[in-house]
Backbone as CSV, one residue per row, in Angstrom:
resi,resn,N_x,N_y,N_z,CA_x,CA_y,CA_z,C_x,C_y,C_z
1,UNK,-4.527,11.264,11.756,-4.335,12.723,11.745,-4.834,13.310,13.050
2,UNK,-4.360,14.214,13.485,-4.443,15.194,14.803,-5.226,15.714,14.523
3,UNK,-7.132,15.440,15.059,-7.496,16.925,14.812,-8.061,17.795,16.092
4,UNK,-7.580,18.944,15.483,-7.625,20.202,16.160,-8.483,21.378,15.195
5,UNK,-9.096,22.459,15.840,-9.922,23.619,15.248,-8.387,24.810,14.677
6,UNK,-8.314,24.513,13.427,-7.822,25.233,12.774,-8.216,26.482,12.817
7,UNK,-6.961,27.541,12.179,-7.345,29.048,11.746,-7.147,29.218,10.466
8,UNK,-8.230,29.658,10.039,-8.743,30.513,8.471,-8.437,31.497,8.419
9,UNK,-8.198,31.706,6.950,-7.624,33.529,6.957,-8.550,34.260,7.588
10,UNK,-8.208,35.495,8.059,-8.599,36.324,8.468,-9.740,36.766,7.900
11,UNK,-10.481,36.555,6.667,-11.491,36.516,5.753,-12.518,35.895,6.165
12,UNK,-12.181,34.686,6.922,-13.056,33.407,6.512,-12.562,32.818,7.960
13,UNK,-13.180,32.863,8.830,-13.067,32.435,10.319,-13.496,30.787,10.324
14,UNK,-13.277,29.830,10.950,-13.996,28.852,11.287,-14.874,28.365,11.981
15,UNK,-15.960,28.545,12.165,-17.128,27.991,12.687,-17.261,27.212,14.476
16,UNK,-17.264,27.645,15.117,-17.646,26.975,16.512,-18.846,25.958,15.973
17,UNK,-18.246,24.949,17.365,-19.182,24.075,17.144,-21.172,24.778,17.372
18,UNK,-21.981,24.238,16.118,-23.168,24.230,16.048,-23.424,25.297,15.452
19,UNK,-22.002,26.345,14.936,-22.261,27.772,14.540,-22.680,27.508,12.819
20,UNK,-23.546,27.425,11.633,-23.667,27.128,10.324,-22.258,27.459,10.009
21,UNK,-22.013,26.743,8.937,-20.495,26.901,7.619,-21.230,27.830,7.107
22,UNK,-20.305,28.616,6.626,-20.541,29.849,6.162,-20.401,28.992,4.173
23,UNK,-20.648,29.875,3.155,-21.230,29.241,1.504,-19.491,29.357,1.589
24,UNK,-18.464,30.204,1.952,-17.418,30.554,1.349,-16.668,29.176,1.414
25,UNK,-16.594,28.990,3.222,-15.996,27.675,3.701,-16.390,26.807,3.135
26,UNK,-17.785,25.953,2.954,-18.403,25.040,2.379,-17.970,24.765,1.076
27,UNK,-17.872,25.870,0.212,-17.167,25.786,-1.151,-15.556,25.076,-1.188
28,UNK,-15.240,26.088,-0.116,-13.449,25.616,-0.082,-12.941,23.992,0.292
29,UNK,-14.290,23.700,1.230,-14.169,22.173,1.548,-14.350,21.155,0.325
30,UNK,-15.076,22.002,0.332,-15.781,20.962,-1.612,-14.722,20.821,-2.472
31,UNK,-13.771,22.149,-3.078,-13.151,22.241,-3.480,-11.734,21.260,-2.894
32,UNK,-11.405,21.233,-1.930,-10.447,21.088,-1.079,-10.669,18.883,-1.885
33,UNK,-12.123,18.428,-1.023,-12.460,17.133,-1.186,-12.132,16.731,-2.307
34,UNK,-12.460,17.386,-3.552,-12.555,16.987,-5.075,-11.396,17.317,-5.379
35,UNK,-10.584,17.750,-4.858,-9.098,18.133,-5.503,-8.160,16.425,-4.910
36,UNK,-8.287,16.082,-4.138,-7.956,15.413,-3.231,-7.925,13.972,-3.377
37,UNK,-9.262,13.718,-4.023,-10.101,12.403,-4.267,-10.839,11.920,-5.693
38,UNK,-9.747,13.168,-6.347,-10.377,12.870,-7.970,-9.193,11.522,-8.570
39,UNK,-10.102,11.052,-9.362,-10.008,9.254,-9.856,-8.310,9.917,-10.151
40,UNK,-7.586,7.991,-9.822,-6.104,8.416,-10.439,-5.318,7.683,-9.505
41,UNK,-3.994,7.134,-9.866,-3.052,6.801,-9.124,-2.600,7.659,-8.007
42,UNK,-2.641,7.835,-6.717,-1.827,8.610,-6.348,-1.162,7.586,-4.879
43,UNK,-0.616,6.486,-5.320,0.180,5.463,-4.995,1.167,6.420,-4.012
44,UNK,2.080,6.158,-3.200,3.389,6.915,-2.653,4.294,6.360,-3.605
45,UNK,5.264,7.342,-3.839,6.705,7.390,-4.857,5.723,8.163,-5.927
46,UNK,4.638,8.111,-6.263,4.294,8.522,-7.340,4.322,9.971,-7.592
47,UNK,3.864,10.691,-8.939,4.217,12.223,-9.179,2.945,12.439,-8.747
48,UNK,1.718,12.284,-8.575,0.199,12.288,-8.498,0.348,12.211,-6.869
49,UNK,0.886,12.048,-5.930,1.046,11.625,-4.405,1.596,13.199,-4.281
50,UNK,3.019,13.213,-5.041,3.713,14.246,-4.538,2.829,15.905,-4.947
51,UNK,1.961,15.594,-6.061,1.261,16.649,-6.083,0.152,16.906,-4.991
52,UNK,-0.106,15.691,-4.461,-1.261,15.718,-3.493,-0.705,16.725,-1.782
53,UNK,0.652,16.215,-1.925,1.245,16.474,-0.646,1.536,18.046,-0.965
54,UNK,2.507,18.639,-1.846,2.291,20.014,-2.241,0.996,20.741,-2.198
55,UNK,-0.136,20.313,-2.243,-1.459,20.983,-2.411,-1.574,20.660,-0.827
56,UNK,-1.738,19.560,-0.190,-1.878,19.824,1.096,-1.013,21.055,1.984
57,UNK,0.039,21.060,1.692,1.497,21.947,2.404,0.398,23.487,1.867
58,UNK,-0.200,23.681,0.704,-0.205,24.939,0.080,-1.413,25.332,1.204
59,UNK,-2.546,24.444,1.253,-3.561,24.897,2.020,-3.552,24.869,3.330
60,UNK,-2.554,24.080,4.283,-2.336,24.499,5.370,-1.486,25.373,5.900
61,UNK,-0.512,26.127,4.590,-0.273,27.739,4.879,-1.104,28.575,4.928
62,UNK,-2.385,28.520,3.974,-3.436,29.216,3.633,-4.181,29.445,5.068
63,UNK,-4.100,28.461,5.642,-4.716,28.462,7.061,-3.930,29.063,8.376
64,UNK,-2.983,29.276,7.661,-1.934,30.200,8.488,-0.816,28.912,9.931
65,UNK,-0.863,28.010,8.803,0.046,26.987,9.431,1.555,27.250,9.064
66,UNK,2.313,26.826,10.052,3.962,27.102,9.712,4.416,25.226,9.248
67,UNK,4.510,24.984,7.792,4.952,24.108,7.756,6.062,23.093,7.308
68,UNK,6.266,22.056,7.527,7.096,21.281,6.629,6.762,19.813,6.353
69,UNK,8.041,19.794,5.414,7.764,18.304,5.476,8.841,17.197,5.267
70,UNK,8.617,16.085,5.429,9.831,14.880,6.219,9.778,14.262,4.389
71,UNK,11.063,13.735,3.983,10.792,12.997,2.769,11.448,11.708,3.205
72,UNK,11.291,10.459,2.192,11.433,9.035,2.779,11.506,8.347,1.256
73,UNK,12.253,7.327,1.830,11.945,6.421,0.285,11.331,5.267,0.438
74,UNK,10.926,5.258,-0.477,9.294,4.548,-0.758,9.585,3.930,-1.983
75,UNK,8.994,2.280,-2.578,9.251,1.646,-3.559,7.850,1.954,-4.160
76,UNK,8.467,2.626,-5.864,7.459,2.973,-7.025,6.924,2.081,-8.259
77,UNK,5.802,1.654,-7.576,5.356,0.135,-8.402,4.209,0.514,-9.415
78,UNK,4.804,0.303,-11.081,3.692,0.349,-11.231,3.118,-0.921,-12.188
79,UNK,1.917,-0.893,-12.217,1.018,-2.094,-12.754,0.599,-1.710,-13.981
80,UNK,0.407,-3.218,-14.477,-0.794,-2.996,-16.162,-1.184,-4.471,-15.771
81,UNK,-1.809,-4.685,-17.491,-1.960,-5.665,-17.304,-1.318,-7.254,-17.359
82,UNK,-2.316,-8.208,-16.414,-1.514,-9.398,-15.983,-2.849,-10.570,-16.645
83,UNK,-2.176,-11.877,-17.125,-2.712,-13.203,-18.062,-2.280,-14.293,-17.267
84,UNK,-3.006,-15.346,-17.474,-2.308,-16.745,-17.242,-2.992,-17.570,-18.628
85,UNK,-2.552,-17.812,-19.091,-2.922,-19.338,-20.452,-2.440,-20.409,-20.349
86,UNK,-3.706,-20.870,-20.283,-3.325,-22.355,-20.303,-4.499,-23.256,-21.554
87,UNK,-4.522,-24.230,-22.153,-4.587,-24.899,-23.143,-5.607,-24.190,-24.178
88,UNK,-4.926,-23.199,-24.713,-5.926,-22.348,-25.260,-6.181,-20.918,-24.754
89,UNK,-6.673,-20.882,-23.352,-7.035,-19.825,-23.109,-7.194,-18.811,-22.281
90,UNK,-6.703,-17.815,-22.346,-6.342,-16.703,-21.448,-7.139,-16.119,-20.212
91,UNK,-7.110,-16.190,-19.475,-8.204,-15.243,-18.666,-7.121,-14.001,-18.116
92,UNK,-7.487,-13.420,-17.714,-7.070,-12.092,-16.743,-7.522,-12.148,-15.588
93,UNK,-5.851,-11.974,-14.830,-5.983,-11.708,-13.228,-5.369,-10.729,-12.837
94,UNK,-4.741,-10.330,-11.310,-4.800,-9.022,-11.032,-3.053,-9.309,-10.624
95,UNK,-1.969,-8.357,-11.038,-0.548,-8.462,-10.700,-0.622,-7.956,-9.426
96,UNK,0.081,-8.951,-8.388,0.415,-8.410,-7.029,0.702,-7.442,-6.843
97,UNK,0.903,-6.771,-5.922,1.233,-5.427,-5.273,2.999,-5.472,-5.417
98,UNK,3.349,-4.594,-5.790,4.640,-4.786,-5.725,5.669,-5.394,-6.412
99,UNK,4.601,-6.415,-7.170,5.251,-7.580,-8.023,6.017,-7.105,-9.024
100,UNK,6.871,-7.928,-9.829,7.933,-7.379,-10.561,7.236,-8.129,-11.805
101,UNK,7.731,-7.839,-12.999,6.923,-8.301,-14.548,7.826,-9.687,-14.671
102,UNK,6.992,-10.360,-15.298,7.307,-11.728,-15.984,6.382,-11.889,-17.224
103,UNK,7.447,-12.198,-18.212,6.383,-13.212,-19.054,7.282,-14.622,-19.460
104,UNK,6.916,-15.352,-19.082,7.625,-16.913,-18.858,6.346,-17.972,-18.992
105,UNK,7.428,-19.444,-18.815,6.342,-20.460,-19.211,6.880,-21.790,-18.181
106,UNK,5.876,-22.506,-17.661,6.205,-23.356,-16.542,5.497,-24.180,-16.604
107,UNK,5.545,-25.445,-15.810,4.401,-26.607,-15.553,3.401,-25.644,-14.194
108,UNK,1.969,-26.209,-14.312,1.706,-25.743,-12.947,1.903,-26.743,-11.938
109,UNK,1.510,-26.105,-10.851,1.938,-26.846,-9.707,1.424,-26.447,-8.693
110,UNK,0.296,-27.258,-8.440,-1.023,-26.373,-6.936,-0.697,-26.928,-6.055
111,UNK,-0.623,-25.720,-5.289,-0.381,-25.870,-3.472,-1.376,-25.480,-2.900
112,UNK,-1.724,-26.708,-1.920,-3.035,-26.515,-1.367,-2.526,-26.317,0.025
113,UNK,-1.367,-26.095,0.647,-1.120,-25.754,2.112,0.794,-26.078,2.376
114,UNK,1.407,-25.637,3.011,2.907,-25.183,3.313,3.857,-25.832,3.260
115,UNK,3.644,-27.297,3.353,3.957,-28.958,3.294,4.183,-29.333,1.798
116,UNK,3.369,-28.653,0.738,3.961,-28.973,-0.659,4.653,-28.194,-1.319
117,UNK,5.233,-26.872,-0.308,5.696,-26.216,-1.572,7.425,-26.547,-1.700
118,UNK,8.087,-27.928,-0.774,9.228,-28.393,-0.789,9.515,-29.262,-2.030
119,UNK,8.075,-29.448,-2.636,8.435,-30.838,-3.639,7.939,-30.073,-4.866
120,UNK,8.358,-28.881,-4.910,8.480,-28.257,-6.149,9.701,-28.109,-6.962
121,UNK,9.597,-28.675,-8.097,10.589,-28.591,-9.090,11.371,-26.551,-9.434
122,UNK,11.983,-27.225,-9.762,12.341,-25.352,-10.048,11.997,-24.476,-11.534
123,UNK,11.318,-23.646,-11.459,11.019,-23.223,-12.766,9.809,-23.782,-12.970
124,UNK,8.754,-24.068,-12.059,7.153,-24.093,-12.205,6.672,-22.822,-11.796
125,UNK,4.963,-22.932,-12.299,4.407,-22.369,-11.754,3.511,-22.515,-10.557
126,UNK,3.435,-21.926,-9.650,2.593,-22.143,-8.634,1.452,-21.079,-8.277
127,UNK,0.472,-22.396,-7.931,-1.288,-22.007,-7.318,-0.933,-21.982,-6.195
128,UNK,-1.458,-21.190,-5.488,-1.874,-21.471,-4.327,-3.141,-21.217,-4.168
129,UNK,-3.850,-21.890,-3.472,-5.308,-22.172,-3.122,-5.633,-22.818,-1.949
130,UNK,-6.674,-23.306,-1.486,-7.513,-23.471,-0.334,-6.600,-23.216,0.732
131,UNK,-6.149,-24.171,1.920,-6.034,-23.597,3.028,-5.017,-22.594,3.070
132,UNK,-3.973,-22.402,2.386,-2.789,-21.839,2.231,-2.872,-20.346,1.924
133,UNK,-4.642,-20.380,1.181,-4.464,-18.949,0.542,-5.793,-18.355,1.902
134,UNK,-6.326,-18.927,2.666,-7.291,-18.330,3.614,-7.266,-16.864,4.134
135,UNK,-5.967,-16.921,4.491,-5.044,-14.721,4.616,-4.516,-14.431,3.972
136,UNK,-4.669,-13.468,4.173,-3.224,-12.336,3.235,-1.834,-12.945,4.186
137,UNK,-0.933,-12.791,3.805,0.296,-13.500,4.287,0.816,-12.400,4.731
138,UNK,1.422,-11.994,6.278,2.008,-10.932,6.787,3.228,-10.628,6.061
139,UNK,3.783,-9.423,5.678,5.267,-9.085,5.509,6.214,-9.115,6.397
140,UNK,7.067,-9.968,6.118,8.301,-10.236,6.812,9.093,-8.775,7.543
141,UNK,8.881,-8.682,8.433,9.918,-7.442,9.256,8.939,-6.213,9.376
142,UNK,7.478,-7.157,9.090,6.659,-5.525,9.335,6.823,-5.096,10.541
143,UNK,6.781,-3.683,10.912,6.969,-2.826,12.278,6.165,-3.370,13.327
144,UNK,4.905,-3.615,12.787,4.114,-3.919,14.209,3.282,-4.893,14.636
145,UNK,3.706,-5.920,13.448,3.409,-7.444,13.288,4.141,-8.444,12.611
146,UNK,4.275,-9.359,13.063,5.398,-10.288,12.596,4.478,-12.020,12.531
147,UNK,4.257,-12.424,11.529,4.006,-14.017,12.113,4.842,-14.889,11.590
148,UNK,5.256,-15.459,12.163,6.473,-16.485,11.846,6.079,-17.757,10.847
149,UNK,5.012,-18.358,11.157,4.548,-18.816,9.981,4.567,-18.357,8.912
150,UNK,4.097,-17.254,8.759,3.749,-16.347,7.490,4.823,-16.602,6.612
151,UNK,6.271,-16.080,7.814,7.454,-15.601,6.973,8.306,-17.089,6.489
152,UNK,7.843,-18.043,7.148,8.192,-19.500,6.626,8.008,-19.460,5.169
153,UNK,6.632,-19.504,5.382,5.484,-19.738,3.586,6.366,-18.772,2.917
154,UNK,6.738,-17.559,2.794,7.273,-16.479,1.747,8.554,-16.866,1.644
155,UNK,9.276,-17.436,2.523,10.835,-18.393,2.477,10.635,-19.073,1.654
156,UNK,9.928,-19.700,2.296,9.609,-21.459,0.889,9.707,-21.130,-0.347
157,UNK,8.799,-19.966,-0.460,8.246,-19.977,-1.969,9.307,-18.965,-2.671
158,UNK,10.344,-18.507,-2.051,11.099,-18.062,-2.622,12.396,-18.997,-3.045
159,UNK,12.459,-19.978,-2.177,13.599,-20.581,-2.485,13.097,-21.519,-3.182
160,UNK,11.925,-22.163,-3.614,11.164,-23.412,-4.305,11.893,-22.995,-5.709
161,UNK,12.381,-21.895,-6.246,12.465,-21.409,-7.627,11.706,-21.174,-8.623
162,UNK,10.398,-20.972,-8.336,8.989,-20.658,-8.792,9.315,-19.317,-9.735
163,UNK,8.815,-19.525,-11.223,8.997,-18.228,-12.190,8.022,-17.177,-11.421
164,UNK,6.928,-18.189,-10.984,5.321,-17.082,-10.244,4.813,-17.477,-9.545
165,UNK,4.184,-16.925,-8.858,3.277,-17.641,-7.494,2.145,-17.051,-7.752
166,UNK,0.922,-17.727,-8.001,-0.563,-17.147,-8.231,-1.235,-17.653,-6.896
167,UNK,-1.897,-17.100,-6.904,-3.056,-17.193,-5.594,-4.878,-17.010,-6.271
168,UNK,-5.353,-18.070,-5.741,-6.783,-17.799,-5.860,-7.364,-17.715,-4.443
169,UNK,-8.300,-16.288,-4.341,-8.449,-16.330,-2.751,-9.950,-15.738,-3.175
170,UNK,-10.432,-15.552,-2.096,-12.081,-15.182,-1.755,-11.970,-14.123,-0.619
171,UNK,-12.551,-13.936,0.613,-12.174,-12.764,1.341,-11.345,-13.089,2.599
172,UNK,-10.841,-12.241,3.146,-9.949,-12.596,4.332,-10.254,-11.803,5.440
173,UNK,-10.055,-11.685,7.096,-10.847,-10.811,7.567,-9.475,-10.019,7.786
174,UNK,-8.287,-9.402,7.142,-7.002,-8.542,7.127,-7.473,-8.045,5.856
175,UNK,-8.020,-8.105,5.118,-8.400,-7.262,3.423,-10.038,-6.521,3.734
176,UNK,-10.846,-7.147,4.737,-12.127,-6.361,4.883,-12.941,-7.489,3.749
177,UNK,-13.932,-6.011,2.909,-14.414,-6.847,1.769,-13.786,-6.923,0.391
178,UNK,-12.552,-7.218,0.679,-11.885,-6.994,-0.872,-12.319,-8.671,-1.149
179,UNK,-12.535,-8.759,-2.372,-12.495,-10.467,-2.632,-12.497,-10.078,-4.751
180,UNK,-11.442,-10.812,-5.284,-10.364,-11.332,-4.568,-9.129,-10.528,-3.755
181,UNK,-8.040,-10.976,-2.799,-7.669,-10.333,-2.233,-6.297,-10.630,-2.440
182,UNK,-4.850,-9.852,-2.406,-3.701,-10.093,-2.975,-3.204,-11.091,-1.744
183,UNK,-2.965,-12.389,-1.940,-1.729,-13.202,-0.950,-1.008,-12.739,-0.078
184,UNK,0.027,-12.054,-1.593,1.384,-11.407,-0.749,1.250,-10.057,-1.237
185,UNK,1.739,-9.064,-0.097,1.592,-8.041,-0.347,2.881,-7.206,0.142
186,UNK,4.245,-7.739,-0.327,5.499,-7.327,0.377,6.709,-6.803,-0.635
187,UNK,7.226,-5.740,-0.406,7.858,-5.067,-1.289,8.836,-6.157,-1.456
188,UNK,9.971,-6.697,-0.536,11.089,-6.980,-0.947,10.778,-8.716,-1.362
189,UNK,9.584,-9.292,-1.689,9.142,-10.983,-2.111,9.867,-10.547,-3.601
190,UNK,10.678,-11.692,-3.834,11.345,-12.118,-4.581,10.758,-12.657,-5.957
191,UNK,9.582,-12.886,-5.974,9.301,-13.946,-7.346,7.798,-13.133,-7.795
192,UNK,7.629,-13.092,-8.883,6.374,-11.995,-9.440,4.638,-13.104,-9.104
193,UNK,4.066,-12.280,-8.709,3.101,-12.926,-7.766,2.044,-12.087,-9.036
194,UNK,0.331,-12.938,-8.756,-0.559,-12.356,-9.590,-1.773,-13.154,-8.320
195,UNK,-3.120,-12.135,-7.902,-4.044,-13.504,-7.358,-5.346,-12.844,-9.044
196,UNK,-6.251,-14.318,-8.266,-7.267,-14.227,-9.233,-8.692,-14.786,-8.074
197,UNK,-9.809,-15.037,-8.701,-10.818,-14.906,-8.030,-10.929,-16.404,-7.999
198,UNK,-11.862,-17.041,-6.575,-11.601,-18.504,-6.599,-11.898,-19.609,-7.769
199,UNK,-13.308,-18.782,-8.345,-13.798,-19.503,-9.662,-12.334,-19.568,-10.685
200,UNK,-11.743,-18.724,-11.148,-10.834,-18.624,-11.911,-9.404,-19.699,-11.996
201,UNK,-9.594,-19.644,-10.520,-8.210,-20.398,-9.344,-8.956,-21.820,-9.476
202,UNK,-10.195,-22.263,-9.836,-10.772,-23.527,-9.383,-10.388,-24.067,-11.480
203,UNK,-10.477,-23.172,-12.415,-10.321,-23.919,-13.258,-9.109,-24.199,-13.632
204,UNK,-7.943,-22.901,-13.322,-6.468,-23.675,-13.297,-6.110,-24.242,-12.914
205,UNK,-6.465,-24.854,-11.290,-6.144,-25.833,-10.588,-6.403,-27.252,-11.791
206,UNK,-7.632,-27.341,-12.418,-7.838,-28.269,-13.444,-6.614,-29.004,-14.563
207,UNK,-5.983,-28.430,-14.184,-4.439,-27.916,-15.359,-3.263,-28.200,-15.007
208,UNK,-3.121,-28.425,-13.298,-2.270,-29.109,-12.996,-1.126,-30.285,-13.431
209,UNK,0.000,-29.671,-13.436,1.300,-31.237,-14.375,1.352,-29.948,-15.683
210,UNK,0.102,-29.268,-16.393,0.319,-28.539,-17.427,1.018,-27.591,-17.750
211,UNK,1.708,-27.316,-19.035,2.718,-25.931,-18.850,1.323,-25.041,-19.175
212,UNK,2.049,-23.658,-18.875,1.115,-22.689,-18.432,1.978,-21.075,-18.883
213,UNK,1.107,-20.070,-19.265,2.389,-19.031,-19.595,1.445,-18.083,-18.676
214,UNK,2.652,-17.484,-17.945,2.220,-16.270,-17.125,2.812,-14.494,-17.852
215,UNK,2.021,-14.032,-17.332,2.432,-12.413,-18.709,2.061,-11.199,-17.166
216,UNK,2.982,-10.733,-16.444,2.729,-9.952,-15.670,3.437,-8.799,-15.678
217,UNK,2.798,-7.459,-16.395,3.229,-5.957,-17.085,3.521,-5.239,-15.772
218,UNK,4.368,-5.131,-15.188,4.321,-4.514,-14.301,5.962,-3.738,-13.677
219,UNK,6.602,-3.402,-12.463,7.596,-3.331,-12.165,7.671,-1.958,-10.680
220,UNK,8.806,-1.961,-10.828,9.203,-1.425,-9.303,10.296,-1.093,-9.601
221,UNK,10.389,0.574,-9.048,11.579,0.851,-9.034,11.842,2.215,-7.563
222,UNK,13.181,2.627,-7.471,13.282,3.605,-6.082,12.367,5.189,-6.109
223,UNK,11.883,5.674,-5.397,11.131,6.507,-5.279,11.136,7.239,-4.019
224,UNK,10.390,8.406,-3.921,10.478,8.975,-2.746,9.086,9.343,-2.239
225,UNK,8.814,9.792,-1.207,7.376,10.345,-0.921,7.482,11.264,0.485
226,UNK,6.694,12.243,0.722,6.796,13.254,1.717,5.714,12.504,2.748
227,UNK,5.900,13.274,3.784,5.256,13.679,4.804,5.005,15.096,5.461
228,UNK,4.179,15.473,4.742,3.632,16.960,5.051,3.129,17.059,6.775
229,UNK,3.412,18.115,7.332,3.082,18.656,8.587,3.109,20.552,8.723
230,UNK,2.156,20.624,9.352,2.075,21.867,9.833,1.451,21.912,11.419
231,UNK,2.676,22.865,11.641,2.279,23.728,13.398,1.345,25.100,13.624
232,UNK,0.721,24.887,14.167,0.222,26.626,15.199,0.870,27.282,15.379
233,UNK,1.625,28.396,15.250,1.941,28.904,15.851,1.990,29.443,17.184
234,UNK,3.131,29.240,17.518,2.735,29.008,19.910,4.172,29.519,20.068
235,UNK,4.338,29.263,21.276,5.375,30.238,22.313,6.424,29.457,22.332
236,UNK,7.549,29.691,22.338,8.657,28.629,22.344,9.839,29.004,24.015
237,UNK,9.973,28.639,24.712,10.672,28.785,25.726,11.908,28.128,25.726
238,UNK,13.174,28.679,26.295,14.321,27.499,26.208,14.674,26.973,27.413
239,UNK,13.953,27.089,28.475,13.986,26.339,30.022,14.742,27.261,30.795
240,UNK,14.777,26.623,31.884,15.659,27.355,32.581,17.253,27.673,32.088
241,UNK,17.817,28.404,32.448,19.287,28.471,31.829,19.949,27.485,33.633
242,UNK,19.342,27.492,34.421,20.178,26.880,35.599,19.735,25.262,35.565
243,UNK,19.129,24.976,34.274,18.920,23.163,34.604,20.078,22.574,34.248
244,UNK,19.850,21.184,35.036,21.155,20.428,35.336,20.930,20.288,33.652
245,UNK,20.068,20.029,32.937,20.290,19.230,31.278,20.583,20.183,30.340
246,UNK,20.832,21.083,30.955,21.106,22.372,29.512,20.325,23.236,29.396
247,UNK,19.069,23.251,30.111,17.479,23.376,29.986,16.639,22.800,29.164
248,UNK,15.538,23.001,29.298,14.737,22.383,28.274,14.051,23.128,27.490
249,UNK,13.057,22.290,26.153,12.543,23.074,25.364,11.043,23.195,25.628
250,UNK,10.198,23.716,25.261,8.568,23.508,25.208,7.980,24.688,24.399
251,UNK,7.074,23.885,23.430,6.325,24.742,22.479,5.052,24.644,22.903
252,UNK,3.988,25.745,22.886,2.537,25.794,22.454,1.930,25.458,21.617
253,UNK,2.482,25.485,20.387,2.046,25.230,18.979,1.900,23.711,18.960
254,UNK,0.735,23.336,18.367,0.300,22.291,17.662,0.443,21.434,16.550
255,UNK,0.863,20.282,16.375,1.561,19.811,14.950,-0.018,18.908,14.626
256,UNK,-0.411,19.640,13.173,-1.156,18.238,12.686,-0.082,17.581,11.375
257,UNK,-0.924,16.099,11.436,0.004,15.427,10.603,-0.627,14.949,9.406
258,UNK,-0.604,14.653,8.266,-1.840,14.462,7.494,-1.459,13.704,6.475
């Protein structure tokens, strides 16, 4: 986000630097924070996002911003809960990002690195664990990173014919301190993904050759989501009328983006 020293209504001025917040402002921030950051989905595509973005648009008119906003489509995923059972007994793990629902039944089949996931039968299930699961696996055609390896491994495992792909992982330094941390994290991956924590991942691995039932509540469907912006109001010029390009444009006004 752009920041710049906003204008407050005419009521309620904004503060130079070192000048005290006045109780009115201080309130409105409070208010503003807790409106913003109260518990809840507010995923993009979601109705909880789009309310967030309307309340933003509302208060940076309030501030005497001229604004708009850009809309886009965005895939609307949502989650519950996700199982794996095996001889007896269930534990709970976490449904990938994005992942699509399954409830099906397979042999397992642990992959410990990129080399085994060719000698998979079709219609197993697959672990992935130790070296294989060390990162989060880049998304194929992301804008501003690409690893070609990466997009190998998410090939494979799409064409292996896998009902699921589970992951047991620990932390990665692309997730921070998340542990456990999701594998794959890519809208258009093909096969319903779930990770779990390594302890969890260390006793299914035990289970291996075994059928196994995976139960993942979840799904994805088309959605939209905004991009709210507001300008300053500033001076707008249309260039010279004698430029060779038609003239040009130039504004004063300020766009924040948020």
């Amino acid at each position: 986000m752009t920041r710049l020293r906003l204008r407050a209504p005419p009521s309620e001025s904004i503060p130079h630097e070192g000048e005290p917040v006045t109780p009115r402002l201080a309130e409105q921030i409070r208010a503003d924070v807790a409106r913003l950051c109260a518990p809840g989905d507010r995923d993009l595509g979601t109705e909880r996002n789009r309310e967030a973005t309307r309340y933003v648009l509302d208060r940076m008119r309030d501030i005497g911003l001229d604004t708009t906003s850009i809309e886009f489509q965005v895939p609307e995923w949502r989650s519950g809960p996700a199982t794996i059972e095996a001889v007896g007994r269930t534990v709970e793990v976490e449904p990938g990002p994005f992942s699509a629902g399954v409830h099906d039944t397979g042999i397992l089949a642990v992959i410990r690195n990129p080399d085994e996931i060719a000698s998979v039968e079709p219609g197993a299930v697959l672990l992935l664990c130790d070296e294989i699961a060390t990162t989060q696996l880049t998304p194929r055609d992301y804008p501003f990173y690409s690893d070609p390896a990466h997009a190998a491994i998410l090939d494979a495992l799409e064409a292996s014919g896998a009902i699921a792909v589970l992951a047991a992982t620990t932390k990665s330094a692309m997730t921070g301190a998340m542990s456990p941390f999701p594998l794959i994290e890519e809208v258009r991956f093909a096969v319903p993904s779930a990770y779990m924590t390594a302890e969890k991942g260390a006793w299914l691995a035990g289970h291996a050759g075994e059928t196994v039932t995976v139960s993942i509540d979840s799904d994805v469907k088309p959605s939209t989501g905004e991009q709210p912006m507001g300008r300053l109001p500033g001076h707008t010029d249309s260039g010279n009328p004698g430029d060779s390009a038609g003239g040009t444009s130039r504004s004063d006004g300020r766009i924040v983006v948020c």
